[in-house]
N, C-alpha and C positions, 0 to 999 in steps of 0.2 A: 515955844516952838518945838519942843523935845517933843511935847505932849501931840500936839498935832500932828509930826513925822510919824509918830510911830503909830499912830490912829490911820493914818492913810497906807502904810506898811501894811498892818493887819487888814488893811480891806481890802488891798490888791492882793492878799494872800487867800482871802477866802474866795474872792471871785475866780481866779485861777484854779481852788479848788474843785468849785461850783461847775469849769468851764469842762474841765477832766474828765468830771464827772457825767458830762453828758455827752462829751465824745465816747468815754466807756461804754456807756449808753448807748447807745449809735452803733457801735462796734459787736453788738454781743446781740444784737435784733435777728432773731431767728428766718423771720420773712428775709428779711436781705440777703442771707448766707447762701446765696446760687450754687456753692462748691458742695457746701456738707447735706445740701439737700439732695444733688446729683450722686454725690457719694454712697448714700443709704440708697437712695433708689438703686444704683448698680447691684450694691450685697445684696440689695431685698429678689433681685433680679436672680440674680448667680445663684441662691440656694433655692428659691421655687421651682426653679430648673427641673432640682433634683427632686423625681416621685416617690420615688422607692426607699431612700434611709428614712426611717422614720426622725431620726434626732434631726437629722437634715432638716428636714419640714416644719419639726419644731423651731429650732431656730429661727427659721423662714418667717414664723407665725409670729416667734421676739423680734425680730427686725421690723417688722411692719406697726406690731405695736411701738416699736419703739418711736418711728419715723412718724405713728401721727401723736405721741404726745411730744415728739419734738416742733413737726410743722404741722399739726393737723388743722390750724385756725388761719393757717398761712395763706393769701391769696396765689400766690407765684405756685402753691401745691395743692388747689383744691380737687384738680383732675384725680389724681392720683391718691391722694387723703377721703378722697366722696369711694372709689375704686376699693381702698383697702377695709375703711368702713362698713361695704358692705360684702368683701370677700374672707374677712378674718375667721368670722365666724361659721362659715363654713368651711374654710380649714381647719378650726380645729373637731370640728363633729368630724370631716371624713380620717384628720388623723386620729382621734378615738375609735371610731371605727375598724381601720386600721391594726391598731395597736390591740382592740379585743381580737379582731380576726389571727393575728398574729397568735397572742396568746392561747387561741381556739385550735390552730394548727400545730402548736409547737406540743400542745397536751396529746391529740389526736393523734400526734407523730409518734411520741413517745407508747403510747398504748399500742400503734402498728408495729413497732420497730420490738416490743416486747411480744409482742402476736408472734411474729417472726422467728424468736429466737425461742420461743416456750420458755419463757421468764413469768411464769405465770405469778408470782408476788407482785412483778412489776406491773402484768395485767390487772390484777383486782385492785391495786393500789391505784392506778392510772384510768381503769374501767368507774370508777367507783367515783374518782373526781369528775370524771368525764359526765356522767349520768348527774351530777349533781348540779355541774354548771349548763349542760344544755338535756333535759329531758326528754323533751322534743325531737329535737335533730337524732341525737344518737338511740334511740331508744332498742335500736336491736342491739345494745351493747350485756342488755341484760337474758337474751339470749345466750351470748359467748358467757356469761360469769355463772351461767346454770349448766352448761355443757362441760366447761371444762370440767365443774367439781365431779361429774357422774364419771367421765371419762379415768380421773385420776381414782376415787373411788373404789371402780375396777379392777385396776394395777394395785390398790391397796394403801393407795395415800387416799388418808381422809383428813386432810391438812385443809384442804376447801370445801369439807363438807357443808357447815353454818352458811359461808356466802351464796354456794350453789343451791342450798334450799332456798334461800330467800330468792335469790333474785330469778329462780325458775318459777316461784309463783307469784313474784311479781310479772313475769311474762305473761304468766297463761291469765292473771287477771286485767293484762292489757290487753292483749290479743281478745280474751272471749267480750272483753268491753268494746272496741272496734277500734281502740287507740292506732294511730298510725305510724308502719315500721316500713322505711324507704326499702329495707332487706331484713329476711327475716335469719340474721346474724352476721356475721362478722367471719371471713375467712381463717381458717377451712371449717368453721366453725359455724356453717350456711344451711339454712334448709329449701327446698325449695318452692313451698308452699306453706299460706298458716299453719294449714291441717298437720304438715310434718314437722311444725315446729312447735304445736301443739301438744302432738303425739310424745316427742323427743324430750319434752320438757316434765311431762306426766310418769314417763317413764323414770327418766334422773330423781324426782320427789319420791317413787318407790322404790327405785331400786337403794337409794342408801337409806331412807328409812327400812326397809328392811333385813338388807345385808350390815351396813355399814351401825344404824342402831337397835339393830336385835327389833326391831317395832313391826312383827309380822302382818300383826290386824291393823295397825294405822296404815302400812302401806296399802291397802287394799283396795282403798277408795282410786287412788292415782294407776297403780294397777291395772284396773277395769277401767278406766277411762281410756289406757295407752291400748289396750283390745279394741277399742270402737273405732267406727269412720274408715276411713278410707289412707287415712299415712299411714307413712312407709313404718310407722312404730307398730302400727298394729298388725303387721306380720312378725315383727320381732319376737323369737320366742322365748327370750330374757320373761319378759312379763307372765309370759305363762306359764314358765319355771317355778319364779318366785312366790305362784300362787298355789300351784302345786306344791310345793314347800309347804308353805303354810297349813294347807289341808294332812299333809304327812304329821305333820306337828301336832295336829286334832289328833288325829287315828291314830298317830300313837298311844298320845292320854287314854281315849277309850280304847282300845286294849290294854293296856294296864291295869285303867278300872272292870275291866271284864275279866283278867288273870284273878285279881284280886277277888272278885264278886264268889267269881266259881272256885276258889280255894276256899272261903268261909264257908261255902255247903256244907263240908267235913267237918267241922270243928264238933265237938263232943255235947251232946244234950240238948240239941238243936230242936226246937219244936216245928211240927210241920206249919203252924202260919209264919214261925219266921223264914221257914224255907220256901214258902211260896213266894215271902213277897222278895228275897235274893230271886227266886228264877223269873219275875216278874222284874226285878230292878235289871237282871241280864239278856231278859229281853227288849229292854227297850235301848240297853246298849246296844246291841246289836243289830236291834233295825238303823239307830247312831250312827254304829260306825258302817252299814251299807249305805247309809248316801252319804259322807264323808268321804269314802272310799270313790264312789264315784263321780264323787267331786272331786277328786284328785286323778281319778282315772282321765275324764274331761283335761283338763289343766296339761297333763303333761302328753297326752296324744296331741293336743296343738304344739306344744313346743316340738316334739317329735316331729310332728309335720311339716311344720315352719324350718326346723333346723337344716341345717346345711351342710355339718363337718360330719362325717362316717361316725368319729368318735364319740360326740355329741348325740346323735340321734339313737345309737345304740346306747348311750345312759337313762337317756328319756325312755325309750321302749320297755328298756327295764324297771323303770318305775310304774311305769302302764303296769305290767306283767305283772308288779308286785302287790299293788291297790285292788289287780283284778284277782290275785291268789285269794285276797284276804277278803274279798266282797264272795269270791262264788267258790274256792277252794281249789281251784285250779287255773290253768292257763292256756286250755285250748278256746280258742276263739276270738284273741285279742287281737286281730286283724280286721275281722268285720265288724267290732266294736269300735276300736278306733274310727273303723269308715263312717258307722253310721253317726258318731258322736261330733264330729267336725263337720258336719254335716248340717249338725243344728246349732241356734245363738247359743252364743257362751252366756254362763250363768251369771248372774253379777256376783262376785262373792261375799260382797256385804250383806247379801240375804240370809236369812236363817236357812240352816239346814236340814231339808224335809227328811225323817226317817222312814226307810224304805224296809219294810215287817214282810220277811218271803213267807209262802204257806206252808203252816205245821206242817211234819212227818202225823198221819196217823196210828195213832196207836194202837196195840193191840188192846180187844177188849177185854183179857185176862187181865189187864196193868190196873193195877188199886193206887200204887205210890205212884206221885208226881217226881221225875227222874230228874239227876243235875241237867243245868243246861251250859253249853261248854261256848269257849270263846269260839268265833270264827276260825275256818280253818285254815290255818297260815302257817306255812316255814317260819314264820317270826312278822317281827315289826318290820314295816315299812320303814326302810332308810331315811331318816330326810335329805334330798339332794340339796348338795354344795349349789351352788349358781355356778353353773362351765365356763368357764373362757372359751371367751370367742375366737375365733382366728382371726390374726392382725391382718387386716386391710391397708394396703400400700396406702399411704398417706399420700396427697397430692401435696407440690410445693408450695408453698403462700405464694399467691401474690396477690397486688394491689387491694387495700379492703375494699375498695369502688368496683372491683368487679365478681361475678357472681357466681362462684364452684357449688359443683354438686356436694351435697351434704354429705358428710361423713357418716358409715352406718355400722355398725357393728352387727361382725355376721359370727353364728354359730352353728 
C-alpha cells in the first residue's frame, strides 16, 4: 500500500508541475500581451516625434527594432511590425546622413570661425581636413590656403610658405583644368573672377619663390603669367618688380665681368691676340648687358606705371633712370622711353636675352693699336630693388563665407 501511495503522490506532483508549466506558458505569450505592445508603441511614438537630436532618433530606431523582435510575428501587431519593417531602414540612411552632415558643418564651422579670427594654424589645419574629406564641394578652399601664405610672406612670415605653394598650384591646375569652384575663395579671401584668381595665385608661387627662396629665375615662369590676360594681378606691379630684380641681378654680374675684363687689359706682357680677344670678350659683354639693361628698364617702367603710392613710383623711376644710365650713359630721355615701352607686349622673361651691339665710334685713320674697351658708362651698379611694401588696404569685415566680397588687392 506504502508502495502505491507514494506512486500516485509522485504523479499528482508531476502533473501539477506539468499544469504550471503551461500556464507559465500561457502567461509569457508575447501576441497576448496587449499592454507591453501598447507600451513600446507609445516610446516608439514619443521619441520619432523628435527630428532634430540625433541620439533621439537613434533611440527611436532601438525602440522599433526592439518592438519587432519582441512582436514582430505577432498577429494583434502586424499593422505596425509590416510599418516599422519597412520605415527602419530608412531611418537609419537619413540619420547617417544626418550625422555626416552634421560632422561636415561642425568642421566647415570651425575653419569659418578661424577665418574670422585670423587663426591661421587653425585655418590650414581645418582647410586641409576640409579639402580631404569633401574635394568637390569645398574646393575654393585651396584658394584661401595659397592666399594667406603670399599675404603673410609679405609681412615677413614664411611660416606658411610650403602650404601656400602647394595648394596655389593646386588651384591654378584646377581652375586651368575646368574643375569646378562654387566661389573662387573663401572670405575676404575672394576673387572675383577665375582670371583674378588665377592671376592671384601665379603671382603668390613668384612672389615667395622669389623673395621668400632667393629662387629668382624659377620665379619667372609664374611671374609672366601674373602679367598676362586681363586680372586684376596683372596690373599688379609686385610682379614687374620682382622681374626687374631679377634682370638687376644679371647686369650686375655682367658688369663685374666687364670691370674685371677691362682691368686685365693692363696686366704686364700682354700679347696683342690676347688683347684682342679681352676687347672682343668686352664687347660681347656689353652688347650683354644692353639688352639686359633694357630688360630691366621694360620691367620696372611697368611697375612705375602701375604703381600707385608717390613713394613707390619714385623708387621704380629710379630704377628705370639707373638701367637707362648704364645702357646709354645718361638719363635724359627716360620719359618718352618709358612711354614708348609700355606701350608694347612685355617680354616673356624666360627668353634668352638678345644682345643689343650699338655702332662703333670710328676711328681715326692714324690708329695702328686696337684701344681698351671700357665698361658701360655708369655711376655704378644698378641696385637691386627690395620688393616695396604696398600700402595697407582697409580690410573689409568677414562675413558669412556664403557670401561674396570683393577680393582683397594689394596696392603699391
Amino acid at each position: 500500500m506504502k508502495t502505491i501511495f507514494r506512486s500516485t503522490n509522485l504523479l499528482l506532483i508531476l502533473a501539477a508541475i506539468i499544469a504550471f508549466g503551461a500556464v507559465a506558458g500561457m502567461a509569457q505569450d508575447p501576441c497576448t500581451d496587449a499592454d507591453g505592445q501598447t507600451k513600446m508603441q507609445d516610446e516608439f511614438d514619443l521619441l520619432y516625434a523628435d527630428k532634430k537630436d540625433l541620439n533621439v532618433r537613434q533611440r527611436a530606431i532601438d525602440s522599433g527594432k526592439a518592438f519587432l523582435e519582441k512582436y514582430g510575428n505577432c498577429e494583434p501587431a502586424k499593422v505596425r511590425a509590416d510599418w516599422l519593417k519597412a520605415q527602419i531602414p530608412k531611418m537609419e540612411t537619413n540619420l547617417r546622413i544626418a550625422r555626416e552632415l552634421a560632422a561636415e558643418n561642425a568642421l566647415v564651422g570651425r575653419f569659418d570661425t578661424a577665418m574670422k579670427a585670423k587663426n591661421f594654424d587653425e585655418v590650414y589645419v581645418t582647410g586641409k581636413e576640409v579639402l580631404a574629406k569633401y574635394p568637390e564641394k569645398y574646393r575654393a578652399a585651396e584658394i584661401v590656403l595659397g592666399s594667406i601664405g603670399f599675404d603673410e610672406a609679405y609681412k615677413g612670415n614664411n611660416k606658411y610658405n610650403d602650404d601656400a605653394l602647394r595648394f596655389a598650384k593646386a588651384s591654378i591646375a584646377d581652375l586651368e583644368s575646368g574643375k569646378t569652384f562654387t566661389t573662387f575663395g573663401v572670405n575676404p579671401y575672394i576673387y572675383k573672377t577665375k582670371e583674378d584668381a588665377l592671376g592671384y595665385m601665379n603671382l603668390t608661387i613668384g612672389y615667395i619663390t622669389s623673395v621668400s627662396q632667393k629662387n629668382q629665375l624659377g620665379s619667372l615662369p609664374y611671374l609672366y603669367k601674373t602679367t598676362q590676360g586681363t586680372s586684376e594681378a596683372s596690373k599688379n606691379p609686385i610682379a614687374f618688380e620682382l622681374i626687374g630684380n631679377y634682370y638687376f641681378a644679371e647686369l650686375n654680374k655682367i658688369v663685374e665681368q666687364i670691370a674685371a675684363l677691362s682691368a686685365s687689359q693692363n696686366k704686364p706682357g700682354i700679347t696683342p691676340e690676347e688683347l684682342q680677344k679681352i676687347v672682343d670678350d668686352i664687347k660681347g659683354k656689353v652688347a650683354m648687358s644692353n639688352g639686359t639693361s633694357e630688360r630691366a628698364m621694360d620691367a620696372f617702367a611697368r611697375a612705375y606705371t602701375h604703381g600707385q603710392a608717390p613713394a613707390y613710383k619714385a623708387k621704380m623711376k629710379k630704377n628705370v633712370e639707373d638701367a637707362y644710365n648704364v645702357r646709354f650713359g645718361k638719363k635724359d630721355g627716360v620719359d618718352p622711353w618709358i612711354a614708348t615701352a609700355v606701350a608694347k607686349p612685355f617680354i616673356n622673361p624666360t627668353t634668352p636675352i638678345e644682345p643689343i651691339k650699338d655702332p662703333e665710334p670710328v676711328a681715326p685713320v692714324t690708329q695702328t693699336t686696337t684701344p681698351p674697351v671700357t665698361a658701360p658708362a655708369t655711376t655704378g651698379k644698378p641696385a637691386t630693388s627690395a620688393p616695396a611694401k604696398p600700402a595697407a588696404t582697409p580690410a573689409k569685415k568677414p562675413s558669412a563665407s556664403v557670401k561674396k566680397p570683393v577680393a582683397k588687392k594689394k596696392t603699391v
